[in-house]
MIVEXLUM-16294 format. One line per 8 residues: for each residue x, y, z of N, C-alpha, C. Coordinates in steps of 0.001 Angstrom, whole numbers, m for minus. Layout:
BEGIN
X/Y/Z/X/Y/Z/X/Y/Z; ...
***
This chain:
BEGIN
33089/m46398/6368/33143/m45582/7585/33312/m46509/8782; 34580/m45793/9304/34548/m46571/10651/33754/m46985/11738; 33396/m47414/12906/32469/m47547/13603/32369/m46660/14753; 33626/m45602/14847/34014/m44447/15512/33363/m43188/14829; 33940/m43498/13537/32969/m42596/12502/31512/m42191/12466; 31220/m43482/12552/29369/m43505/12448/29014/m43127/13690; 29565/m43241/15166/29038/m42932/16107/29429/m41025/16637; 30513/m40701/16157/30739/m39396/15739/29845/m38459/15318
29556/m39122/13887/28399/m38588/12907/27067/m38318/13739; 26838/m40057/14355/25559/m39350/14850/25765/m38838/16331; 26506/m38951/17051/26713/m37658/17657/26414/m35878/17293; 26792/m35796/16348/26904/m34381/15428/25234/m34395/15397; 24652/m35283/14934/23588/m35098/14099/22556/m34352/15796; 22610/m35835/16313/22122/m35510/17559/21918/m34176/18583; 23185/m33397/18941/23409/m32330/19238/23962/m31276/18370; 23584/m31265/17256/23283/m30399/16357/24325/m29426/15995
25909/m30231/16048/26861/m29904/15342/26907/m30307/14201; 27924/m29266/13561/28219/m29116/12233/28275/m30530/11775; 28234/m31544/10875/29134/m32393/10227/30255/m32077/9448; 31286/m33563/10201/32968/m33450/10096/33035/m33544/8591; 33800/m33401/7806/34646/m34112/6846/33727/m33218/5479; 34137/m33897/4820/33788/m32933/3030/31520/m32742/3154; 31376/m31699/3144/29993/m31132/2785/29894/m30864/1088; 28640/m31449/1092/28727/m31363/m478/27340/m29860/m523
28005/m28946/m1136/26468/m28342/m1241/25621/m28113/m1915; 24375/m27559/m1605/23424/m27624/m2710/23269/m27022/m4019; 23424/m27160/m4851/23071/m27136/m6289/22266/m25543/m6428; 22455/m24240/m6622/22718/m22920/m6923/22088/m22549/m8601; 22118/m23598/m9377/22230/m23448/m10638/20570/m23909/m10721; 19917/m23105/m11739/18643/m23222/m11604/18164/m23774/m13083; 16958/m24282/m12880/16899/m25557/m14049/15825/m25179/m14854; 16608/m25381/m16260/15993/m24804/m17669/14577/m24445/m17861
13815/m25299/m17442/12607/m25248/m17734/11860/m24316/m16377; 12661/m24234/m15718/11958/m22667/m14753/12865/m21458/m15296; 14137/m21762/m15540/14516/m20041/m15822/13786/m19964/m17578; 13535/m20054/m17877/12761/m19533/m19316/11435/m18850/m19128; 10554/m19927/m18356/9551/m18737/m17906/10037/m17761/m17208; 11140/m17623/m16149/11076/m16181/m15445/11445/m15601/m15982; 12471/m15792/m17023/13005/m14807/m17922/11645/m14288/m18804; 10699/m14657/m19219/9785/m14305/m20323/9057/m13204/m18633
8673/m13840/m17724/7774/m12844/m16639/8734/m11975/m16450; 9846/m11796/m16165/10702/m10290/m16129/11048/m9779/m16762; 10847/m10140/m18253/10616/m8883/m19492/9437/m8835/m19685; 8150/m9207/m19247/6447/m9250/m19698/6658/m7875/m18198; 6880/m7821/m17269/6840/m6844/m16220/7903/m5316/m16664; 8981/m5813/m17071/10013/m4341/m17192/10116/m3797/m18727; 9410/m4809/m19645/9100/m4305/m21334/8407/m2996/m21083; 7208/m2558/m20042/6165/m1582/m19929/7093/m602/m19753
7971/m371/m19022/8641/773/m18060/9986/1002/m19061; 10559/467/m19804/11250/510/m20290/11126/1213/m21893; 9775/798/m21826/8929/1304/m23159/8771/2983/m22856; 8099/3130/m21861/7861/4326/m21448/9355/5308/m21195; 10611/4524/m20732/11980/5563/m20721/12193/5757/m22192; 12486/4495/m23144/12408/5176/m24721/11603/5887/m24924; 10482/5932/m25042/9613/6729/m25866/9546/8415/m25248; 10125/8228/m24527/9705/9617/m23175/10311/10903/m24306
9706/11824/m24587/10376/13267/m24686/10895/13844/m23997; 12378/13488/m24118/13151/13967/m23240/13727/15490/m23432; 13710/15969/m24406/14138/17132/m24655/12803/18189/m24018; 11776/17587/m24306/10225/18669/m24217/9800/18380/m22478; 10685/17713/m22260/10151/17618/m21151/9979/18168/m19619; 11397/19476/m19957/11144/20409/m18793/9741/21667/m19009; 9015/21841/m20401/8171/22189/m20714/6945/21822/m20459; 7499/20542/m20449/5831/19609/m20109/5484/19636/m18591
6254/19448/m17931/6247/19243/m16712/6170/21048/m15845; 6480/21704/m16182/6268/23276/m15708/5285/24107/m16299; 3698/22792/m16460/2947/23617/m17861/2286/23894/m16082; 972/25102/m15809/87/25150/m14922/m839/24310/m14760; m1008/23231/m15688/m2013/21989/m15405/m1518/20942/m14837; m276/20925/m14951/344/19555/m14401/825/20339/m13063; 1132/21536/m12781/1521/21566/m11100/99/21713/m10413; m708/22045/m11046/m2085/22002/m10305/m2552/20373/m10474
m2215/19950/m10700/m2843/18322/m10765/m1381/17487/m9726; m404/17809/m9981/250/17210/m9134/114/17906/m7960; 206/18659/m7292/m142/19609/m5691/m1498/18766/m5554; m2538/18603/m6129/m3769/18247/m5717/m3192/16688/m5487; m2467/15816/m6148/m2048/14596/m6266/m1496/14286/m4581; m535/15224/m4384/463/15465/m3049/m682/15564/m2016; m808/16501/m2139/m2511/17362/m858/m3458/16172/m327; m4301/15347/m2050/m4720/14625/m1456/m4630/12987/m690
m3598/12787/m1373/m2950/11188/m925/m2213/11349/466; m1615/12706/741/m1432/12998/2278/m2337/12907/2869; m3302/13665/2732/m4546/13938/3319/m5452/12200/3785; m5460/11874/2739/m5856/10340/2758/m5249/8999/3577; m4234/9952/3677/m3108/9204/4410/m3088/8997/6217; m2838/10321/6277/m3465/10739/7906/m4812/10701/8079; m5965/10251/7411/m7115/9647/7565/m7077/8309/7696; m6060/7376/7028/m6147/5708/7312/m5489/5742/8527
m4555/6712/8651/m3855/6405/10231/m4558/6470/11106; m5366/7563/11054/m6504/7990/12238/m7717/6600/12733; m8190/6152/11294/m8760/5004/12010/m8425/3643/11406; m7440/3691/10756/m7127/2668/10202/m5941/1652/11566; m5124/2330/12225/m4582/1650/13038/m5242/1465/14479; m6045/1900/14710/m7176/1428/15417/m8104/366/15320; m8371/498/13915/m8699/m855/13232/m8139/m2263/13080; m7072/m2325/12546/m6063/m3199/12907/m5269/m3516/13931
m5624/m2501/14987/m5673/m3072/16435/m6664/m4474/16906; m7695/m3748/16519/m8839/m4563/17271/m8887/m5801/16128; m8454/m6227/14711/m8665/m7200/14585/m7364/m8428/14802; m6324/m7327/15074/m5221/m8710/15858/m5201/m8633/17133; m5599/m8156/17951/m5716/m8208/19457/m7215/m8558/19786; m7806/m8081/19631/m9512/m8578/20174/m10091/m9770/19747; m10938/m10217/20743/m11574/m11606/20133/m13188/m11265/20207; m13290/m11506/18892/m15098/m11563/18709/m16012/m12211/17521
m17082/m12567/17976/m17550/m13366/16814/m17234/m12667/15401; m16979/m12969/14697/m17337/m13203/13257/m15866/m11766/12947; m14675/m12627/13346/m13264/m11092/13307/m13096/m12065/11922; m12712/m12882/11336/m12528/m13432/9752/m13123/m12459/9291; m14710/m12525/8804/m15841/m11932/7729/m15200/m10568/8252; m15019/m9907/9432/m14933/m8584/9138/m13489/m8463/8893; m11925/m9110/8549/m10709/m9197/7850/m11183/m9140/6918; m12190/m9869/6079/m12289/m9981/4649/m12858/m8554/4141
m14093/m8175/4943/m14666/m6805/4178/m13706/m5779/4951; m13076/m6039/5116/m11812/m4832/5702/m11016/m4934/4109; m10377/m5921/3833/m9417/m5998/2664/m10121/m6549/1159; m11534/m6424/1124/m12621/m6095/149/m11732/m4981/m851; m11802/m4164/m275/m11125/m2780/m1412/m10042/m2932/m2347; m9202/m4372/m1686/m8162/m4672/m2814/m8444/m5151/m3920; m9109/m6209/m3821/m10116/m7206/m4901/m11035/m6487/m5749; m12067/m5201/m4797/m12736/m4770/m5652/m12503/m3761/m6760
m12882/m3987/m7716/m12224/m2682/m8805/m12820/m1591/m8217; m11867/m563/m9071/m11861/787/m8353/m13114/1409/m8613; m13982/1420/m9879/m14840/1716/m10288/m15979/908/m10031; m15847/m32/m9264/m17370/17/m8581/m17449/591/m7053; m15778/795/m6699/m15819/1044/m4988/m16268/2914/m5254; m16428/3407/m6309/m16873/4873/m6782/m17977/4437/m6548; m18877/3792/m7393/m20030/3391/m7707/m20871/3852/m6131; m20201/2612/m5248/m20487/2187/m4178/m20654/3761/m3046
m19418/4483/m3436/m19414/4677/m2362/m20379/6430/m3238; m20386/6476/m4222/m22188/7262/m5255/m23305/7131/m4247; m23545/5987/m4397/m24213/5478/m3202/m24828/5429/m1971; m23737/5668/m1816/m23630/5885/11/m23244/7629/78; m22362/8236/m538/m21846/9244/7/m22728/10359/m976; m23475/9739/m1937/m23824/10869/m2877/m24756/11845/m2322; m25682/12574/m3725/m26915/13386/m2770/m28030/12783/m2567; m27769/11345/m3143/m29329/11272/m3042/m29054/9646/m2153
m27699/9400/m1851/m27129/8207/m1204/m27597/7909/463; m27320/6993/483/m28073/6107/1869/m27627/7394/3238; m25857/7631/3068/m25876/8519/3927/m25592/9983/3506; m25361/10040/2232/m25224/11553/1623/m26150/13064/1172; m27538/11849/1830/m28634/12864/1393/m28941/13088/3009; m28450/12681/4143/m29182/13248/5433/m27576/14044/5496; m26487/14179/5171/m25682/15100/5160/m25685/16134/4700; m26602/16164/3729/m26882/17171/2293/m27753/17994/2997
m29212/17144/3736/m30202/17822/4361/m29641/18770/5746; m29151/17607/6851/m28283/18692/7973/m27469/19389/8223; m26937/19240/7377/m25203/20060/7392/m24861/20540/5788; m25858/19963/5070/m25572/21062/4081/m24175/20473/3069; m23909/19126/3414/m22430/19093/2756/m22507/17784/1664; m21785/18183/759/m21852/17504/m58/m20403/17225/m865; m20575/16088/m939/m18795/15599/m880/m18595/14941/m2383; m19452/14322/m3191/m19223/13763/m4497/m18448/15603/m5381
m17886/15198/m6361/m17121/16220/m7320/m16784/17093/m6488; m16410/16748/m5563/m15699/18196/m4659/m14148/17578/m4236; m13009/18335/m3612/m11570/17316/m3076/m11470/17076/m2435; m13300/17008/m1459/m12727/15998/m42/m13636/14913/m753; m13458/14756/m1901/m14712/13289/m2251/m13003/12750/m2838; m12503/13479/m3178/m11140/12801/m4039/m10336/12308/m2523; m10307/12930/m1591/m9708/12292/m338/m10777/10958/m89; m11381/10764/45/m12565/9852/640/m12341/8667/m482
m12425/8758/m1619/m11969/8057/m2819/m10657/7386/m2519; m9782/8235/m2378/m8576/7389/m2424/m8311/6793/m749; m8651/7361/199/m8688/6270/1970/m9727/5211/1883; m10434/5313/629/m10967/3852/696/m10517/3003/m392; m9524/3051/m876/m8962/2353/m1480/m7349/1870/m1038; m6858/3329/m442/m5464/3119/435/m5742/2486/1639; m6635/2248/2303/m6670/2137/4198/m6664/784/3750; m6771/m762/3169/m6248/m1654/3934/m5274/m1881/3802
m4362/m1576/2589/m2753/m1620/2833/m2228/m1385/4225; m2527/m121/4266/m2229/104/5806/m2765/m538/6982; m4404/m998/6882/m4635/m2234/8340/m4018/m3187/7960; m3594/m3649/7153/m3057/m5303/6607/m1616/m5180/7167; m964/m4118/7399/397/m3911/7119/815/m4123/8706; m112/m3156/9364/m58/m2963/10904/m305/m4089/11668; m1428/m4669/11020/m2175/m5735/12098/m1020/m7365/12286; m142/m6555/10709/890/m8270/10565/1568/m7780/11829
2453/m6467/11800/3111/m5911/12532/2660/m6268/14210; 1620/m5683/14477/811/m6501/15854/594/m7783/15747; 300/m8588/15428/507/m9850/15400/1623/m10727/15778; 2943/m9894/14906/4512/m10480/15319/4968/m9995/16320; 4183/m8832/17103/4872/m8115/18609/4424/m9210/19556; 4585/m8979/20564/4571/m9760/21823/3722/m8981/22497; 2623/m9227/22867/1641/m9175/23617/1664/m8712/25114; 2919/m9676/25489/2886/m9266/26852/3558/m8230/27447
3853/m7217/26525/4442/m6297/27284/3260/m5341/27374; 2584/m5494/26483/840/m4468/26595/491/m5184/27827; 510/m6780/28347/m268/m6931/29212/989/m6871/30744; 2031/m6331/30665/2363/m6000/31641/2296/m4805/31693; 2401/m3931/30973/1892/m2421/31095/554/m2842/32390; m219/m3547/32086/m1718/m3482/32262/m1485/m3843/33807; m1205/m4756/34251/m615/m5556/35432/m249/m4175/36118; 434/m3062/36236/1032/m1879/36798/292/m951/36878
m870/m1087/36386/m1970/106/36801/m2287/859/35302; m1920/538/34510/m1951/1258/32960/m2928/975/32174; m3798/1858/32156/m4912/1434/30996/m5025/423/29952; m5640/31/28836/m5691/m599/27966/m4939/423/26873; m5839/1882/26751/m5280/2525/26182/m4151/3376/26140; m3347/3264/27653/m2179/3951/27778/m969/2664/27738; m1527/1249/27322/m228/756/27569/m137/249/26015; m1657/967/24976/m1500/513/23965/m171/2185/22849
m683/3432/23835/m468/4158/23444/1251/4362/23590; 1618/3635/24861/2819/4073/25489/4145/2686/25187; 3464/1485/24806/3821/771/24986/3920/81/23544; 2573/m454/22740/2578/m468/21600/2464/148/20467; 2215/1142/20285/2711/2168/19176/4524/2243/19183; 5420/2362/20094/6691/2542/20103/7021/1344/19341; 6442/m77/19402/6870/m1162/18568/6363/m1258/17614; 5291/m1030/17375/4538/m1425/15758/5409/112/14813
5865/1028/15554/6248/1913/14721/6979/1940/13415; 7432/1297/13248/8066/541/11628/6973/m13/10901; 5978/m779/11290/5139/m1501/10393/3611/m341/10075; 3844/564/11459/2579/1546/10583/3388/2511/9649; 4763/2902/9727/5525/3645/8724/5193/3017/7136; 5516/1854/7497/5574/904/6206/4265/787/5072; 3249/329/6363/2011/396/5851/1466/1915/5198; 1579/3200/6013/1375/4768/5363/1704/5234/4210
3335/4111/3889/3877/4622/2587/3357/3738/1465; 3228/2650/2007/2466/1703/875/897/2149/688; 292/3253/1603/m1127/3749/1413/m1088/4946/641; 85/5418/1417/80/6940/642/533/6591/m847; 1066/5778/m1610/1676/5428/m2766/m225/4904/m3555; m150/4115/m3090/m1811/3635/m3894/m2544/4715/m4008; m2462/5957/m2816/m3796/7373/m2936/m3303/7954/m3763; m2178/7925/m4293/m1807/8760/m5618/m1983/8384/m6533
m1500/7020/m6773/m1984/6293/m8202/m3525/6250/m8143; m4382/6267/m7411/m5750/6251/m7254/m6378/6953/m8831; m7002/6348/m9346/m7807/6511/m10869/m9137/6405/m10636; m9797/5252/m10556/m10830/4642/m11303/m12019/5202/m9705; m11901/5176/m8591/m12915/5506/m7539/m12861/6857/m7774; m11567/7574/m7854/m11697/8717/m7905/m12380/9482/m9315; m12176/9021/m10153/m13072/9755/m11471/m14450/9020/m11588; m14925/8401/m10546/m16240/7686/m10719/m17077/8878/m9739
m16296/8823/m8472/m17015/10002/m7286/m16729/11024/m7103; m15561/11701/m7487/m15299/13007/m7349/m14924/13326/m9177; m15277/12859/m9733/m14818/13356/m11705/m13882/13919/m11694; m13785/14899/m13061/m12294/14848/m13167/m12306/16225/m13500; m12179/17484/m12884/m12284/18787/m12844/m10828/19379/m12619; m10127/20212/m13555/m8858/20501/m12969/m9089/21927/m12159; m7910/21330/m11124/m7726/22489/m10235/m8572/21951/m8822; m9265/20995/m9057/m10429/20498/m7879/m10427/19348/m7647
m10325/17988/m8787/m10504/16812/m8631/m9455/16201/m9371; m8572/17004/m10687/m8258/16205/m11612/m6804/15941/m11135; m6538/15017/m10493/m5081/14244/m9598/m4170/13910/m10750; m3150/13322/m10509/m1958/13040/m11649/m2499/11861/m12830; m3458/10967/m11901/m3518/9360/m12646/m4761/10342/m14065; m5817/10686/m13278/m6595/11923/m14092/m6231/11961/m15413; m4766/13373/m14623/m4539/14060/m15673/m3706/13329/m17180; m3243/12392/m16649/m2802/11439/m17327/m3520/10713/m18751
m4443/10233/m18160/m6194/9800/m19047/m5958/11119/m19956; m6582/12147/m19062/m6942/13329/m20367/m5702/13809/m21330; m4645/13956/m20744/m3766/13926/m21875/m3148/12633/m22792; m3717/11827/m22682/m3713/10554/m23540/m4255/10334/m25152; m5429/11297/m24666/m6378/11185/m25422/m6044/12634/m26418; m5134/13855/m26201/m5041/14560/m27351/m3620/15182/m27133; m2648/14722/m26096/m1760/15297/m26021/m352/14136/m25825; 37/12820/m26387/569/11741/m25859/1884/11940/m25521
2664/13265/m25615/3523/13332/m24769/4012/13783/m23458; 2434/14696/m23617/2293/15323/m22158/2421/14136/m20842; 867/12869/m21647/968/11735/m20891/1972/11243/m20625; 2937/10796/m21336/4217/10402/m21640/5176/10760/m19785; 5200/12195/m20178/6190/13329/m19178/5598/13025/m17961; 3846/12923/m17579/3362/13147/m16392/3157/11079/m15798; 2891/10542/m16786/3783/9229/m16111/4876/8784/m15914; 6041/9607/m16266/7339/9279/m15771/7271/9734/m14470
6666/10987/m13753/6758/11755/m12567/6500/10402/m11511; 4813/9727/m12441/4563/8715/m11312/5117/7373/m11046; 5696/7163/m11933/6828/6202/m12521/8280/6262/m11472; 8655/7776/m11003/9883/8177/m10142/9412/8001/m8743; 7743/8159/m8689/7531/8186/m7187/7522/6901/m7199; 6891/6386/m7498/7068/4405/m7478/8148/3607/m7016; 9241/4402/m8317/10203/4268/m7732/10830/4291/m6039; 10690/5735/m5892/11158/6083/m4158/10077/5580/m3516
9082/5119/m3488/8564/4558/m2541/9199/2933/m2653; 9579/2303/m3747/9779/785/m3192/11427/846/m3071; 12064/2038/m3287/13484/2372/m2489/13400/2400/m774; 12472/2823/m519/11960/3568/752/11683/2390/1852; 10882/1427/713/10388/189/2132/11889/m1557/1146; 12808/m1038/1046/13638/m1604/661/13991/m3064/2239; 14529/m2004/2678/14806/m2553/4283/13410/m3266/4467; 12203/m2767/4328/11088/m4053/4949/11007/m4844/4263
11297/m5017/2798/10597/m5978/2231/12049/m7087/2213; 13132/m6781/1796/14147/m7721/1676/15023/m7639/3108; 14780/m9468/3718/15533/m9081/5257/16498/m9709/4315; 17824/m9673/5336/18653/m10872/5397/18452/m12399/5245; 18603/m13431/4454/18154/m14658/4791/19062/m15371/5631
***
């Protein structure tokens, strides 16, 4: 290389033009001893689902699916994971307000027992919330005594079951979302005479609006699959408690194609929900 060359080059390098002359590029082709394991992890993940399209009764299956137990277990499925849904919104993005915007002692420990519910199995967050919400529970027996209400085996215990298992998807989802907004347009709202809460209402909700969408559908998707809290605190009663994941269990056990038919249903919603947050999860690189 010439000595015009080399000072060229680092010219380029310097102000952060292209480099002149032949680019060699990087290597695309991926190396043996990693594609074998991924190949074994992406048939150990799509063997399950694939198992389940063979085996499916496909002929029995407009029968199975139009029996009165499965539209009463799916409507209760719909009813309550909505329901559960517009309950994490209600205080769930309020929540994840205050832990990416506010500063206060000990906001870590309360991130962690905020997103506790993921880690914990479902069947002790029943247990737990027996406990607390039952009749004879820390707060379920002065509910029982004043108001008379009682929420274990009933379908607002199956709502309560599944928003505590769906709501940190949704604070986790939002609070990233607030986090990556810019701040200062809440604090120029504020600068103009605008509340805290009108420049959070007027100002930041219009931007986080994609990431609480995102987060609702990734909540509302978990309150349906919801199993193990929900048959711990509200059991499994059809027509009242017994949801799709439920009804699923009980027809496992004496009917395996019914199961079969009513996990493909949840199998399709799965589907449209990770059709749905397609656009969030894969940007452009």
């Amino acid at each position: 290389m010439t000595p015009t060359d080399k000072a060229d080059a680092a010219g380029d390098i310097i102000e952060g033009r292209p480099r002149r002359g032949r680019v060699r590029r990087a290597s695309r082709g991926v190396p043996l001893p990693l594609l074998v394991p991924a190949l074994v992890g992406l048939a150990f993940l799509l063997l399950p689902m694939l198992a389940l399209l063979v085996r499916a009764p496909w002929s029995g299956m407009p029968e199975q699916l139009t029996s009165t137990e499965v539209w009463q277990a799916l409507q209760l499925s719909l009813v309550c994971a909505t329901a559960a849904t517009a309950v994490s919104l209600v205080i769930g993005v309020p929540l994840a307000w205050v832990l990416a915007r506010a500063d206060f002692p000990g906001r870590g420990f309360v991130r962690a027992l905020v997103t506790l519910p993921l880690v914990l199995p479902p069947v002790v967050g029943g247990v737990a919330l027996l406990l607390a919400l039952g009749r004879n529970g820390v707060v379920g027996k002065w509910l029982d005594a004043w108001f008379g209400i009682t929420l274990p085996f009933t379908t607002a215990g199956v709502v309560i079951a599944e928003t505590f298992v769906a709501m940190p998807f949704l604070v986790i989802s939002v609070e990233g979302t607030l986090r990556a907004a810019d701040p200062r347009y809440e604090e120029a709202a504020t600068t103009l005479g605008a509340s805290r809460f009108t420049a959070f209402r007027r100002v930041t909700l219009p931007l986080i609006a994609p990431g609480i969408a995102a987060g609702a559908v990734l909540a509302w998707a978990r309150a349906l699959g919801e199993f193990g809290a929900t048959i711990t605190f509200a059991g499994n009663f059809p027509g009242r408690t017994q949801t799709m994941p439920l009804a699923v269990y009980l027809a496992l056990q004496s009917d395996p194609e019914a199961a079969i038919a009513l996990s493909l249903v949840l199998l399709a919603v799965s589907i449209a929900v990770l059709a749905g947050l397609r656009d969030r999860w894969m940007t452009a690189s």
